[in-house]
N, CA, C and O of each residue as an XYZ file, in Angstrom:
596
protein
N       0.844     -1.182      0.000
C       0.000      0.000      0.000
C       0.885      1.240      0.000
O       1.591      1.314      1.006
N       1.009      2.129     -0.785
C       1.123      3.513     -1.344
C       0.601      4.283      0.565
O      -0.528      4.314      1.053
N       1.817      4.741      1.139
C       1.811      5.774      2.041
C       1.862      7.167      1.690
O       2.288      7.411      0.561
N       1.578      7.968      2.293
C       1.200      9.603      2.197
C       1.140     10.600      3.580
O       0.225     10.721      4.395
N       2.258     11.159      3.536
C       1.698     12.150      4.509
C       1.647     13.581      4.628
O       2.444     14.450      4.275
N       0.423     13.637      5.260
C      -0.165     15.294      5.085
C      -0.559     16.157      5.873
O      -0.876     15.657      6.953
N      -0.735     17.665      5.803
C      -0.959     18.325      6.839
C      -1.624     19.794      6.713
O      -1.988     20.100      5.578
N      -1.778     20.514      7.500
C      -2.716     21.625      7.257
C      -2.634     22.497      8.309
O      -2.612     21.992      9.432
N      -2.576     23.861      8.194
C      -3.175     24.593      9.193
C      -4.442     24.781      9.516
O      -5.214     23.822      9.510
N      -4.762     25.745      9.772
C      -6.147     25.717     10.330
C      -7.166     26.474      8.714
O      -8.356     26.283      8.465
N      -6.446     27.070      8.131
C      -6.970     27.348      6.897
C      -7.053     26.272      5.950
O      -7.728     26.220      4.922
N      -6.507     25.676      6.292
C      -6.686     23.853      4.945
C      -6.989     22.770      6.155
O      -6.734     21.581      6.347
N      -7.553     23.642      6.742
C      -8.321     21.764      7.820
C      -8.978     21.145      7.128
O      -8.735     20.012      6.711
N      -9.970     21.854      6.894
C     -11.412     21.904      6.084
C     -11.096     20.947      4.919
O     -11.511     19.801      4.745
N     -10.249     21.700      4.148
C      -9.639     20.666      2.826
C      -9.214     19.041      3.163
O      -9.745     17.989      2.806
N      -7.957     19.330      4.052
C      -7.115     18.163      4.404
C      -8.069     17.291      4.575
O      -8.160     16.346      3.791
N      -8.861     17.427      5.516
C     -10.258     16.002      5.862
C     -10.871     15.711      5.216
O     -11.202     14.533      5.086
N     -11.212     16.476      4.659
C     -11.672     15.784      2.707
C     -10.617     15.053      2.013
O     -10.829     13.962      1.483
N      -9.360     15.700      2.007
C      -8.111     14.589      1.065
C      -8.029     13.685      1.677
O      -7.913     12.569      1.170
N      -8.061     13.877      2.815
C      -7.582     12.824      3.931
C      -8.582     11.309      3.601
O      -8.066     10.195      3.683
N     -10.085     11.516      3.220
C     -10.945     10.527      3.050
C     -11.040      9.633      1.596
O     -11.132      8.411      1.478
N     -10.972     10.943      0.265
C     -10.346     10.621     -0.999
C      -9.270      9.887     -0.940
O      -9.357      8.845     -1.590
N      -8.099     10.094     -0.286
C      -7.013      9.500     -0.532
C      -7.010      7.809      0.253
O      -6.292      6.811      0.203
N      -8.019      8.148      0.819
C      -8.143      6.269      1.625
C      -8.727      5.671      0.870
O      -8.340      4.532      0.608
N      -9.979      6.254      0.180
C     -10.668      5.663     -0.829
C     -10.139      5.472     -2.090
O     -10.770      5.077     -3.071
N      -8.644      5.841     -2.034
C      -8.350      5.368     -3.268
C      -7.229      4.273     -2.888
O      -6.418      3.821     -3.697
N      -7.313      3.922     -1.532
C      -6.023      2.647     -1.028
C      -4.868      2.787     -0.996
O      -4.021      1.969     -1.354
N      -4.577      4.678     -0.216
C      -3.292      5.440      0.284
C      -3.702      4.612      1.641
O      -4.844      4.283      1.962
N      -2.624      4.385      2.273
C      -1.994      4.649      3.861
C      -1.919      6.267      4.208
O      -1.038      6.909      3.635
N      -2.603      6.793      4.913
C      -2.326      8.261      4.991
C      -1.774      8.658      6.568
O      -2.545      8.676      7.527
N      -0.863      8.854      6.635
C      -0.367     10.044      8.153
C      -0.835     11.441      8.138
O      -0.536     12.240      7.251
N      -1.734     11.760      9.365
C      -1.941     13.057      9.241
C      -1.074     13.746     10.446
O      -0.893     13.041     11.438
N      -0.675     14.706     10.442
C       0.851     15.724     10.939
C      -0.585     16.653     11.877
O      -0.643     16.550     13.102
N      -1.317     17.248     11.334
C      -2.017     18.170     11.881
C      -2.425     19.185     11.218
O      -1.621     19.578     10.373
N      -3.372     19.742     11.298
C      -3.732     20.565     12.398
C      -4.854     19.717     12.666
O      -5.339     19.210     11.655
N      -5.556     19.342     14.071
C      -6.578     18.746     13.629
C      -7.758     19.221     14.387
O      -8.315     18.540     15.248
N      -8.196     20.658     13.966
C      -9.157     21.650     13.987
C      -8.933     22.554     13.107
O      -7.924     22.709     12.419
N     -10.265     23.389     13.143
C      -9.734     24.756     12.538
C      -9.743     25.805     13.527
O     -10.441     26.815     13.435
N      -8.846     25.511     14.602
C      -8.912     26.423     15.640
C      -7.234     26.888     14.887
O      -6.491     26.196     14.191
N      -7.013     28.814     15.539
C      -5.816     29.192     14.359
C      -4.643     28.284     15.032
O      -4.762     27.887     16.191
N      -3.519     27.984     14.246
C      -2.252     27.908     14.644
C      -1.377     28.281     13.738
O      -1.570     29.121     12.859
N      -0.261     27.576     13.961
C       1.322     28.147     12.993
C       1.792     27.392     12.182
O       2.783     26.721     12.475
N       1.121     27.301     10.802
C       1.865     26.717      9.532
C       3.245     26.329      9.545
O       3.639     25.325      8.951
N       3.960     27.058     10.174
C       5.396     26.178     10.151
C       6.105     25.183     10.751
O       7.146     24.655     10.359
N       5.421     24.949     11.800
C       5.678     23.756     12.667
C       5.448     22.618     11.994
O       6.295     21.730     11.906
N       3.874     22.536     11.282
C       3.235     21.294     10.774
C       4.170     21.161      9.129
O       4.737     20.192      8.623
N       4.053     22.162      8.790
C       5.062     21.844      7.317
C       6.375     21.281      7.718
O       6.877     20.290      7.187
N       6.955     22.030      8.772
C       8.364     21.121      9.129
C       8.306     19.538      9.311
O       8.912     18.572      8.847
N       7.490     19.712     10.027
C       6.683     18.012     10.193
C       6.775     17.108      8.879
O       7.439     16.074      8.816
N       5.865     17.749      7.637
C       5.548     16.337      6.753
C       6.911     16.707      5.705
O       7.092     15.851      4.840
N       7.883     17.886      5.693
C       8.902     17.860      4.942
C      10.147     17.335      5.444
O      10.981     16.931      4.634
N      10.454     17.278      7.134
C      11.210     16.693      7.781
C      10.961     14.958      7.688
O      11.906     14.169      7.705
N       9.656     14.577      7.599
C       9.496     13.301      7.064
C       9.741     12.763      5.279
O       9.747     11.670      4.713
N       9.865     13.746      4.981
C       9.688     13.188      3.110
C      11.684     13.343      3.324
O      12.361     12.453      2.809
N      12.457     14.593      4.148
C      13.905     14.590      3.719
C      14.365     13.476      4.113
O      14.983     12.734      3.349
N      14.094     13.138      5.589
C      14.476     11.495      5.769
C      14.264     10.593      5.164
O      14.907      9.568      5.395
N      13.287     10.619      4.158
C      13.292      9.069      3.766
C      11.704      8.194      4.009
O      11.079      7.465      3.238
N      11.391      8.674      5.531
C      10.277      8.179      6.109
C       8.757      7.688      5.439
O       7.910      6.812      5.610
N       9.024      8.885      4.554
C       7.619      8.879      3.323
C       7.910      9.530      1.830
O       8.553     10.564      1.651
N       7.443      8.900      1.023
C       8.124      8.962     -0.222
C       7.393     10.527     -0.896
O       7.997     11.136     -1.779
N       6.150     10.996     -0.383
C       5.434     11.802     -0.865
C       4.591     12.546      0.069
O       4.355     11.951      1.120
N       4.070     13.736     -0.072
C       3.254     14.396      0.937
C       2.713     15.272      0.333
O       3.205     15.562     -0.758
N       1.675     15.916      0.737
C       0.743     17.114      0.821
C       0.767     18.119      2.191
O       0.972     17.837      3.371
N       0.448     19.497      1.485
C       0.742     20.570      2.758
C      -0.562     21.484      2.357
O      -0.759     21.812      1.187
N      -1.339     21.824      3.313
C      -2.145     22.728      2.243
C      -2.342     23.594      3.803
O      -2.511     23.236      4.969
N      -2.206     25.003      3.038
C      -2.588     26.378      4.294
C      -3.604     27.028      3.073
O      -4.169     26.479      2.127
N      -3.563     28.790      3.643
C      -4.520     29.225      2.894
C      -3.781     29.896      1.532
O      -4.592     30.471      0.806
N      -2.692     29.916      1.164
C      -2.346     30.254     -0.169
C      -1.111     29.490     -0.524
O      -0.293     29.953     -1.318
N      -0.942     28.142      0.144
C       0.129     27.605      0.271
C       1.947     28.406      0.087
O       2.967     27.880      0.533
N       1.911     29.223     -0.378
C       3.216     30.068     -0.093
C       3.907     29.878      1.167
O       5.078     29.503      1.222
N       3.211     30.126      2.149
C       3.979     29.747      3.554
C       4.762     28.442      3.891
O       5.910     28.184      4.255
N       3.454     27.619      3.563
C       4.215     25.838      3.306
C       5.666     25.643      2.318
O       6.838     25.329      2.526
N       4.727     26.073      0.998
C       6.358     26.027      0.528
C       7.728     26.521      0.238
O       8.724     26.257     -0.435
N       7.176     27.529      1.250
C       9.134     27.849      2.077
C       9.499     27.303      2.767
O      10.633     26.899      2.506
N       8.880     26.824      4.211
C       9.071     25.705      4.960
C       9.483     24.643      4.427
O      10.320     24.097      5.146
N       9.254     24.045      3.397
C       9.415     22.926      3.010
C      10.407     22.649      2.048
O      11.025     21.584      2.024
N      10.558     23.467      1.347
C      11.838     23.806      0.600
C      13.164     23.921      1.320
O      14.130     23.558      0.649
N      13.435     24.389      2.654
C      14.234     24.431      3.282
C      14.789     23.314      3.609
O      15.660     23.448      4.468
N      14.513     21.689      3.046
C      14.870     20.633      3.835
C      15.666     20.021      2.455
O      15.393     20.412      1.320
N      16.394     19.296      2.668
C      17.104     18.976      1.812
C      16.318     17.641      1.454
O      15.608     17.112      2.310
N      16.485     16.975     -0.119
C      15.851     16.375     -0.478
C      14.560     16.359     -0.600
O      14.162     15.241     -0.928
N      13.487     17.367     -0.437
C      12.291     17.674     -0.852
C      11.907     18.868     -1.732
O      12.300     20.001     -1.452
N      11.183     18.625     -2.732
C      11.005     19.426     -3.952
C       9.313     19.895     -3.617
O       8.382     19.113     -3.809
N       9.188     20.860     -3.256
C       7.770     21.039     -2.754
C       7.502     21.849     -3.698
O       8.357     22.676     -4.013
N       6.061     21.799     -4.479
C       5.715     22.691     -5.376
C       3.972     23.048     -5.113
O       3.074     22.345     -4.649
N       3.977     24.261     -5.563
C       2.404     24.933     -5.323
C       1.510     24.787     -6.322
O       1.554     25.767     -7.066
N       0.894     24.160     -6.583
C      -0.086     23.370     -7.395
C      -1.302     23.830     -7.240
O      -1.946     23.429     -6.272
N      -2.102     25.127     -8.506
C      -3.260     25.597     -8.243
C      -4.057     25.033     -9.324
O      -5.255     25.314     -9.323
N      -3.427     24.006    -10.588
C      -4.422     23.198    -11.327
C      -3.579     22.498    -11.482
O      -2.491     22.499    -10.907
N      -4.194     21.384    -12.765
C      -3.753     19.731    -13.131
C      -2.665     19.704    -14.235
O      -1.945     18.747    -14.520
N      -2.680     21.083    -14.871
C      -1.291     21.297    -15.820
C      -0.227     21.423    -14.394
O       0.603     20.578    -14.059
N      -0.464     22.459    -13.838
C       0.775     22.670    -12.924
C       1.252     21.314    -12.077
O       2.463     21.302    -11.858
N       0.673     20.423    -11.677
C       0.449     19.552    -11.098
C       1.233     18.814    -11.623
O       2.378     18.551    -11.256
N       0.293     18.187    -13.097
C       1.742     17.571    -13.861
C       2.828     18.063    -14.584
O       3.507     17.241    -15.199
N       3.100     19.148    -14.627
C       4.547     19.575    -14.965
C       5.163     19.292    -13.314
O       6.322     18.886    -13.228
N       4.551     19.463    -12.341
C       6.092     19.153    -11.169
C       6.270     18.152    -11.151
O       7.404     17.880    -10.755
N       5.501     17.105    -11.478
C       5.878     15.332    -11.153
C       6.918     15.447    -13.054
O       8.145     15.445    -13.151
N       6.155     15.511    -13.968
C       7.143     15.347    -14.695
C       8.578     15.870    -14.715
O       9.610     15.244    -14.956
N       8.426     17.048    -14.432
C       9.926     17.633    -14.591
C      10.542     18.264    -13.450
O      11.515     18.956    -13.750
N      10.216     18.214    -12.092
C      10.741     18.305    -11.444
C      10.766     17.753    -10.054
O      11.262     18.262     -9.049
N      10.006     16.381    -10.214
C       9.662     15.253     -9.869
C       9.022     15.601     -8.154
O       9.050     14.689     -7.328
N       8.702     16.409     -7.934
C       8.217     16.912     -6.935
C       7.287     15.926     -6.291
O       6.296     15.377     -6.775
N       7.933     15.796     -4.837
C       7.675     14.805     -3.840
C       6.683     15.575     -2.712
O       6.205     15.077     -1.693
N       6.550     16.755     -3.151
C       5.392     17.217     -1.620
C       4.846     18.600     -2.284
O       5.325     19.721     -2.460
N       3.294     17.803     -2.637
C       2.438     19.543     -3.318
C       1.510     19.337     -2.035
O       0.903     18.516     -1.347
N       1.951     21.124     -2.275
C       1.289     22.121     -1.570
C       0.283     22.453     -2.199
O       0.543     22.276     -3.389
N      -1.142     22.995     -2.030
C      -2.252     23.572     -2.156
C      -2.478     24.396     -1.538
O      -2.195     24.194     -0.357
N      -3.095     25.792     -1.859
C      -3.859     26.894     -1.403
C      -5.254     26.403     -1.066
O      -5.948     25.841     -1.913
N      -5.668     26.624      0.211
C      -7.108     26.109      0.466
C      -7.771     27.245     -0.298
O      -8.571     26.870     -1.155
N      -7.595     28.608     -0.158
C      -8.568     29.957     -0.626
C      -8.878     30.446     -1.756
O      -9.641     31.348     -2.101
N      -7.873     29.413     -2.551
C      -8.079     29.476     -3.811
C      -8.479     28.311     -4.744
O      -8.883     28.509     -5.890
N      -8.354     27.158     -4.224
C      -9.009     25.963     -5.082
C     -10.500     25.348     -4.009
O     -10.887     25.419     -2.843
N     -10.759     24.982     -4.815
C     -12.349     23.777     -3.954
C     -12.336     22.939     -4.032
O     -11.263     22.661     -4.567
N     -12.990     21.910     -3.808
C     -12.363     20.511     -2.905
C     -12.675     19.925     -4.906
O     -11.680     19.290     -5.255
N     -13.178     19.972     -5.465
C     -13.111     19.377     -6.959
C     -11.960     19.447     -7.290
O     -11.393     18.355     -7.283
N     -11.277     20.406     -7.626
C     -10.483     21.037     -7.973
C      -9.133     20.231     -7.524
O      -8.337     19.642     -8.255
N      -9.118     20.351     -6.383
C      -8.270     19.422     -4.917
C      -7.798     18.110     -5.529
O      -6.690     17.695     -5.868
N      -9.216     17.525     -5.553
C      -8.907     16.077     -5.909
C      -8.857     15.870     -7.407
O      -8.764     14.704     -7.791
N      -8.903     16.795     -8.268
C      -8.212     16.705     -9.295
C      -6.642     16.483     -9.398
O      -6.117     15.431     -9.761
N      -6.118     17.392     -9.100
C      -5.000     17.903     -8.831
C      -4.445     17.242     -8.232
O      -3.320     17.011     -8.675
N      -4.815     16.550     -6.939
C      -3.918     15.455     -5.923
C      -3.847     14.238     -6.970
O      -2.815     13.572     -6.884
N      -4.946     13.768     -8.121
C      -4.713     12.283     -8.652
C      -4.567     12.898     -9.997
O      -5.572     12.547    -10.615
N      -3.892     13.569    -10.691
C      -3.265     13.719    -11.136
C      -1.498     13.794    -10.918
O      -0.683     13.409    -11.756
N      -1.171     14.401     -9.550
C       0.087     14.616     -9.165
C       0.132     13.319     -8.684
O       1.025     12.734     -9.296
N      -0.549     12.391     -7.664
C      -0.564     11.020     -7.534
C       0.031      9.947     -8.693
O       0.732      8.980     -8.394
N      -0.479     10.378    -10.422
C      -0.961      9.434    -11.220
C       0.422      9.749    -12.152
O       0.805      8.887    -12.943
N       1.186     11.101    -12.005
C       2.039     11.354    -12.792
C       3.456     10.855    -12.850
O       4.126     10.850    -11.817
N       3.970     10.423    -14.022
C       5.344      9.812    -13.117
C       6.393     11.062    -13.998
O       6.066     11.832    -14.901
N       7.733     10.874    -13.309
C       8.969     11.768    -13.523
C       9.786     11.495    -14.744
O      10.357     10.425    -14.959
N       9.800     12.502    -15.500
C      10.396     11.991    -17.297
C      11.697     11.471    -17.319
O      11.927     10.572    -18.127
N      12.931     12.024    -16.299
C      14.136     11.995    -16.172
C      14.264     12.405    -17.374
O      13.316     12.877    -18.002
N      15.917     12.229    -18.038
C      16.018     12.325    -19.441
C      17.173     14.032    -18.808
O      18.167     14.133    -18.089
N      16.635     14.667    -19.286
C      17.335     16.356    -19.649
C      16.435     17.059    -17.779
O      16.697     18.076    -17.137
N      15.628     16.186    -17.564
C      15.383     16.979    -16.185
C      15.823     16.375    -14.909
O      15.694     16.871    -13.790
N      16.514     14.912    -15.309
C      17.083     14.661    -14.304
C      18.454     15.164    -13.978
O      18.867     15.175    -12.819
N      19.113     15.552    -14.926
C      20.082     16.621    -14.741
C      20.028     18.012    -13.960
O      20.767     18.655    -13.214
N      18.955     18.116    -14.442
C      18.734     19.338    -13.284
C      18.157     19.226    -12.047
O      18.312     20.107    -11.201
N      17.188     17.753    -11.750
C      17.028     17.281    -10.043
C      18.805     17.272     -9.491
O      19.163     17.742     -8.411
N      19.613     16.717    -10.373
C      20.860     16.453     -9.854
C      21.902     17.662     -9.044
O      22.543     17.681     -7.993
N      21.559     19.024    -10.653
C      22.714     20.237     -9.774
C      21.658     20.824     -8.816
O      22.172     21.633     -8.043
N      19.983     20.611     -8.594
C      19.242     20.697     -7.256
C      19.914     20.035     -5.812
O      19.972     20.536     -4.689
N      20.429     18.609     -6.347
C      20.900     18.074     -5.213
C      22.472     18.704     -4.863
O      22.935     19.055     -3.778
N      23.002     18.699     -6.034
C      24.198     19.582     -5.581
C      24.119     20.763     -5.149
O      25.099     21.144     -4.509
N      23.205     21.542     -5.292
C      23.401     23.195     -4.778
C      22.786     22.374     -2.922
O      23.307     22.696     -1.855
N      22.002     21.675     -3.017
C      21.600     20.990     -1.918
C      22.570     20.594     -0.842
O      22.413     20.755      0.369
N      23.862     19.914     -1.617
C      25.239     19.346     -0.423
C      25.747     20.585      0.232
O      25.880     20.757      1.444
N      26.011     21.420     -0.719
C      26.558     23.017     -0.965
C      26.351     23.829      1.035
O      27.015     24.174      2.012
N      24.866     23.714      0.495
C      24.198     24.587      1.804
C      23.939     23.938      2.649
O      24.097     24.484      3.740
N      23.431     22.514      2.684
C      23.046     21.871      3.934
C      24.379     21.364      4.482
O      24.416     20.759      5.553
């Protein structure tokens, strides 16, 4: 079984528990990180969470969703070995799995609706990574990666 883990502030609660049910129904293993209300808290704790799990190793893929995902994916970018990308439709979606093989999309809750959502998640789910001329460039990613971390 295909594991996943995901998370939310209090602006993508709402969302997350909806992915959270889609993604079982489609026969993910899912970890949820938090938030688990929509009472407010701090987006960066919980993004450290499911990107500190994808840099280790722990989980091969994840979802982050706040309210314009921007916040998430700075947090998450900061970890070495995770390619987090902001995914507001199903083109964008599959250009990061194809070409920049992106292991943890982020979503804006305030700007997509839960259709939309689960478009976008099984599409980025369904897409695989071209390598070829873009795995060269995951590569000087990982090198500017040794560089700083």
């Amino acid at each position: 079984m295909k594991r996943i883990i995901i998370g939310a502030d209090h602006a993508g609660f709402r969302l997350k528990e909806k992915l959270k049910r889609y993604l079982r129904k489609k026969g993910l293993e899912v970890k949820d990180v938090g938030t688990y209300s929509s009472k407010r808290c701090d987006y960066p704790l919980i993004a450290y969470e499911v990107a500190r799990n994808i840099s280790r190793g722990r989980y091969k893929s994840g979802i982050l969703i706040c309210k314009t995902g921007i916040g998430n994916s700075i947090v998450a970018n900061r970890l070495s070995n995770v390619r987090a990308g902001l995914c507001y439709n199903v083109r964008v979606a599959r250009l990061a799995r194809q070409h920049n093989d992106c292991n943890l999309l982020v979503l804006g809750a305030a700007f997509i609706n839960e259709r939309a959502a689960k478009r976008i998640v099984s599409t980025w789910l369904n897409t695989l990574f071209l390598g070829g001329r873009y795995r060269r460039r995951i590569n000087q990613i990982k090198k500017i990666e040794r560089r700083i971390c």
